[in-house]
ROPA-363579 format. One record per residue: x, y, z of N, C-alpha, C in turn; residue in three letters; residue number from 1. Coordinates in Angstrom, 2 decimals. Last residue first. Example, Ala and Ser with C-alpha at 12.3 -4.5 7.8 and 13.67 -1.06 7.14 Angstrom:
<rs>
<r n_X="12.85" n_Y="-2.25" n_Z="7.08" ca_X="13.67" ca_Y="-1.06" ca_Z="7.14" c_X="12.90" c_Y="0.03" c_Z="7.87" rest="SER" nr="2"/>
<r n_X="13.19" n_Y="-5.69" n_Z="7.80" ca_X="12.30" ca_Y="-4.50" ca_Z="7.80" c_X="13.20" c_Y="-3.30" c_Z="7.80" rest="ALA" nr="1"/>
</rs>
This chain:
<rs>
<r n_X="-10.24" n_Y="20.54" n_Z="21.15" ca_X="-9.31" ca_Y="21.57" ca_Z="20.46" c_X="-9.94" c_Y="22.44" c_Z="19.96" rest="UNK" nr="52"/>
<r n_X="-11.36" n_Y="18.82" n_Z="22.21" ca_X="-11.56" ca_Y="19.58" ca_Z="22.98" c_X="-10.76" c_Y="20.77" c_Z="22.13" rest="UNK" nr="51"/>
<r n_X="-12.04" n_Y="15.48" n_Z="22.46" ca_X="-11.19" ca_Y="16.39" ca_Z="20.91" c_X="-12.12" c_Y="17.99" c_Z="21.90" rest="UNK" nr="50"/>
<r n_X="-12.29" n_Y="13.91" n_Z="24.28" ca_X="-11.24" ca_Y="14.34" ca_Z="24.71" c_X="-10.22" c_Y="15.33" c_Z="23.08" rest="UNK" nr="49"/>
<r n_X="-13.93" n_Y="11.74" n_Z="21.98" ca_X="-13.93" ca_Y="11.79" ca_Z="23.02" c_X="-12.51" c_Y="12.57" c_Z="23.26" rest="UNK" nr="48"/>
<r n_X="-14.29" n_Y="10.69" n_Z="18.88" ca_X="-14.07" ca_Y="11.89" ca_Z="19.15" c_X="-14.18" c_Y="12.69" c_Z="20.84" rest="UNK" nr="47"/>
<r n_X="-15.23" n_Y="7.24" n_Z="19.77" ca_X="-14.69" ca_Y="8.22" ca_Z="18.96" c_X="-15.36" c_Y="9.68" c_Z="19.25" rest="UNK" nr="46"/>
<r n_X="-15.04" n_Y="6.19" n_Z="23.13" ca_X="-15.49" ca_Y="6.79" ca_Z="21.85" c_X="-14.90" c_Y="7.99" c_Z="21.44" rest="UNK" nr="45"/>
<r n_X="-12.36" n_Y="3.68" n_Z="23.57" ca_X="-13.14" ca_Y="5.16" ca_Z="24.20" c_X="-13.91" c_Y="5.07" c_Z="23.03" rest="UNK" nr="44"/>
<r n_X="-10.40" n_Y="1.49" n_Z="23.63" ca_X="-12.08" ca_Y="1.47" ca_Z="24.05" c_X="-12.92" c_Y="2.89" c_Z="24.19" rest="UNK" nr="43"/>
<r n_X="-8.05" n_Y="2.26" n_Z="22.32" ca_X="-8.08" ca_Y="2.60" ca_Z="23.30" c_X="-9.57" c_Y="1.83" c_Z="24.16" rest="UNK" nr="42"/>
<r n_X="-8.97" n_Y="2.13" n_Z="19.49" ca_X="-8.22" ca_Y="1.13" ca_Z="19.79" c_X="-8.15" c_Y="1.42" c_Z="21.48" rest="UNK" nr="41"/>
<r n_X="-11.04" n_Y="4.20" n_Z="19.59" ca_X="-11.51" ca_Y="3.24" ca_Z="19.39" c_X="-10.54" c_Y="2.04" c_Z="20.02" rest="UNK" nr="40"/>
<r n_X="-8.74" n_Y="6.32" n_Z="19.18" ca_X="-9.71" ca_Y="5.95" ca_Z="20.30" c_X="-10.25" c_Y="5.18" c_Z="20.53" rest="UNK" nr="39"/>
<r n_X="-7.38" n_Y="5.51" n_Z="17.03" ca_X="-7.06" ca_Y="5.37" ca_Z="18.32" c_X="-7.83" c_Y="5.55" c_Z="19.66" rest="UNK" nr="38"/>
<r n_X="-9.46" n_Y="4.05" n_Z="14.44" ca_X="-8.97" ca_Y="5.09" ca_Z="15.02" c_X="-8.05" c_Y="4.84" c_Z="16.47" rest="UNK" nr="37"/>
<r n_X="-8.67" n_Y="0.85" n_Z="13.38" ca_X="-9.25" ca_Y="1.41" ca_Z="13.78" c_X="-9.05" c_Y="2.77" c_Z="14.36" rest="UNK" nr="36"/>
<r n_X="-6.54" n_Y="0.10" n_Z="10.44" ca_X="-7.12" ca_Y="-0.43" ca_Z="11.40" c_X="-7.69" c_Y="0.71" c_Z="12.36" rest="UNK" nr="35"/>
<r n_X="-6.54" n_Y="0.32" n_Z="7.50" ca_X="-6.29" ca_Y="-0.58" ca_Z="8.07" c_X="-6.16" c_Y="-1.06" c_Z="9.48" rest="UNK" nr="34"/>
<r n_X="-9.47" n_Y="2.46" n_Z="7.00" ca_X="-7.87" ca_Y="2.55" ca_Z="7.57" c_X="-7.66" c_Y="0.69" c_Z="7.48" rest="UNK" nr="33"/>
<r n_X="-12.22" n_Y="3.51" n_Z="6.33" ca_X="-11.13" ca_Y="3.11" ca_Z="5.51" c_X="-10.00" c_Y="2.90" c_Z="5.90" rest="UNK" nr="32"/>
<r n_X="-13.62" n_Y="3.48" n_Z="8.84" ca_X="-14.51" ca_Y="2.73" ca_Z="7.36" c_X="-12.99" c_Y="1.99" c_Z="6.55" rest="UNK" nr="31"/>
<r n_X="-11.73" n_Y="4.46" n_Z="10.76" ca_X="-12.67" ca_Y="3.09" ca_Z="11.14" c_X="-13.37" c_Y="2.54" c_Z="10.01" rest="UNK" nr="30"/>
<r n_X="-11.31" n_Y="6.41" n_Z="9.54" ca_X="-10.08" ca_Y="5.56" ca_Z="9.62" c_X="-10.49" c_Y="4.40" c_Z="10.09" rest="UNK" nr="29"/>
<r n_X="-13.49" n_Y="8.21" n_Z="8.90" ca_X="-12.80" ca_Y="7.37" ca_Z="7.89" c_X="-11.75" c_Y="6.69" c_Z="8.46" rest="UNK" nr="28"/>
<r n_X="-15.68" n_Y="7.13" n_Z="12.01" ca_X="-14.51" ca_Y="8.10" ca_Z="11.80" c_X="-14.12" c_Y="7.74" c_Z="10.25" rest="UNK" nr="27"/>
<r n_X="-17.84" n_Y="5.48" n_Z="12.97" ca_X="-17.43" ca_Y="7.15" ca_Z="13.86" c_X="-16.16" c_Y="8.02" c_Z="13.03" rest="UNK" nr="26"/>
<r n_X="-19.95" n_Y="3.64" n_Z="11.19" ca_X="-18.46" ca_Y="4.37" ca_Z="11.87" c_X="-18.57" c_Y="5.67" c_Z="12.03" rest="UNK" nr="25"/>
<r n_X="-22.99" n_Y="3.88" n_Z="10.53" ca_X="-22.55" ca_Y="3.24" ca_Z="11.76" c_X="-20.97" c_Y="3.42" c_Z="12.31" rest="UNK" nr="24"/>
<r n_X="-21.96" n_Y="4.24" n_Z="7.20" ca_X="-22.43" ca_Y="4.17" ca_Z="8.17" c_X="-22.14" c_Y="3.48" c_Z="9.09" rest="UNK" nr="23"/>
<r n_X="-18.62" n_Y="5.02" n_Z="6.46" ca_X="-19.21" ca_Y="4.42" ca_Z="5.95" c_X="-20.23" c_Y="4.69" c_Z="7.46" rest="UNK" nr="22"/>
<r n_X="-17.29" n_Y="8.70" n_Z="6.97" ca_X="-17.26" ca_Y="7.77" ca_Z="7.16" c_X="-18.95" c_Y="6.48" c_Z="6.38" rest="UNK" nr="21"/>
<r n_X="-16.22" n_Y="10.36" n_Z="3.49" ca_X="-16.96" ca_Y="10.19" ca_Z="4.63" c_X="-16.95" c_Y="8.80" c_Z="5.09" rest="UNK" nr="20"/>
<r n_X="-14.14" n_Y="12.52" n_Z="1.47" ca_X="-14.19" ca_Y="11.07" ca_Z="2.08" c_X="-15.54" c_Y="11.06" c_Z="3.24" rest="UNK" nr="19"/>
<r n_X="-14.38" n_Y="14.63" n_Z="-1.32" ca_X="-14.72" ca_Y="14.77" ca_Z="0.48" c_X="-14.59" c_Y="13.38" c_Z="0.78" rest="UNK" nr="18"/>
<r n_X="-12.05" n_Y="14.61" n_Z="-3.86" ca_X="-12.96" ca_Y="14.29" ca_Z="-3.34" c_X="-13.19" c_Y="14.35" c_Z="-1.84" rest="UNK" nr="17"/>
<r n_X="-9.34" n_Y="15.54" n_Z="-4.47" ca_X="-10.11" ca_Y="16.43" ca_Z="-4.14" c_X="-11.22" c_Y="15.90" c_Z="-3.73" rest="UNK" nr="16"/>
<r n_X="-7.56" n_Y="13.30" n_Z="-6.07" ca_X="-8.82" ca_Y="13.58" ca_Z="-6.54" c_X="-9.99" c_Y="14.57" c_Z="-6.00" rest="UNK" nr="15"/>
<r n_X="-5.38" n_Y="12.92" n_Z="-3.91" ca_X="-5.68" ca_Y="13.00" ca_Z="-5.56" c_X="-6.47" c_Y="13.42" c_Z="-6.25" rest="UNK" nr="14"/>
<r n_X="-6.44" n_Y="13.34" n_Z="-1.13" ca_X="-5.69" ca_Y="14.72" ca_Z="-1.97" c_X="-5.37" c_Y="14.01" c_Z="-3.70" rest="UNK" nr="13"/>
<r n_X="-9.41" n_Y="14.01" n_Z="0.07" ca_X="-8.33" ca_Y="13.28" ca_Z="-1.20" c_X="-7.78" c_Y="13.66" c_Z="-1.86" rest="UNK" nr="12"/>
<r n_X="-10.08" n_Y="15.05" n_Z="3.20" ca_X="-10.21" ca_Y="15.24" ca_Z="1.63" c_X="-9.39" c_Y="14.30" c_Z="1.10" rest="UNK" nr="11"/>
<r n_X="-12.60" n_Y="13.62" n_Z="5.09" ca_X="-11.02" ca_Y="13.86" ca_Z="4.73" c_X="-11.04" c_Y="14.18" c_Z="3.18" rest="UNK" nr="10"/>
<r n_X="-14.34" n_Y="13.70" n_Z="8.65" ca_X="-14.23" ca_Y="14.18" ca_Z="6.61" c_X="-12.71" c_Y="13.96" c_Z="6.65" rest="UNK" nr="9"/>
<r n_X="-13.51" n_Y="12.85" n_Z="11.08" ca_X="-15.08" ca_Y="12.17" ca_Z="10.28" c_X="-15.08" c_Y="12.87" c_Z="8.79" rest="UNK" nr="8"/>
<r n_X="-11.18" n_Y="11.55" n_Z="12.62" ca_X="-11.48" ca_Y="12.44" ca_Z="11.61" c_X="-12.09" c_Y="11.89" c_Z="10.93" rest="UNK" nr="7"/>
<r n_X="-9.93" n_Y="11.28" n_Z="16.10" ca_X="-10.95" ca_Y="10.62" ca_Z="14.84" c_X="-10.96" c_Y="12.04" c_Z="13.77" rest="UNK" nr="6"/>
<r n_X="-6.72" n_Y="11.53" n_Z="18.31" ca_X="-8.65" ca_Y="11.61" ca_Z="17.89" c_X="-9.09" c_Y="10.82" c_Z="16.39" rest="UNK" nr="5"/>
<r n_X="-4.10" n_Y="10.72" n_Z="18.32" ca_X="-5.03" ca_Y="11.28" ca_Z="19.33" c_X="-6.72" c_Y="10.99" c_Z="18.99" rest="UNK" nr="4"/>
<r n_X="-2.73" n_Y="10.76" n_Z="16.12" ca_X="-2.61" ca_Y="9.92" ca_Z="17.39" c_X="-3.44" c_Y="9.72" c_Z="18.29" rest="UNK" nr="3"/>
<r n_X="-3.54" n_Y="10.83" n_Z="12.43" ca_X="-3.79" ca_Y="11.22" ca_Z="14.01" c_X="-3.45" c_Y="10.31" c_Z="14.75" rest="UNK" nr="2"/>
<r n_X="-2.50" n_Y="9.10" n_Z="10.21" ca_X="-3.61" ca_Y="9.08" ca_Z="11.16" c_X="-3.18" c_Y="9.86" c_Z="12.40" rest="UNK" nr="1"/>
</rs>
């Protein structure tokens, strides 16, 4: 996981499949992680300060 921001696609790298977040999440690490993006854990919103 990233330190910094959210990532709303991810590929799979077994199966090549696109990942998306579940509705209402901002990110797959908020649908599928064991625990919430870092922004989120921070209180910010997701993808806040992704300026890259």
């Amino acid at each position: 996981m990233p330190e910094d921001s959210c990532l709303f696609f991810l590929e799979c790298p077994s199966c090549d499949g696109l990942i998306k977040p579940l509705p209402g999440d901002c990110c797959v690490f908020c649908s599928y992680g064991t625990a919430p993006c870092p922004p989120i854990q921070r209180g910010e919103t997701c993808g806040e300060g992704d300026d890259d």
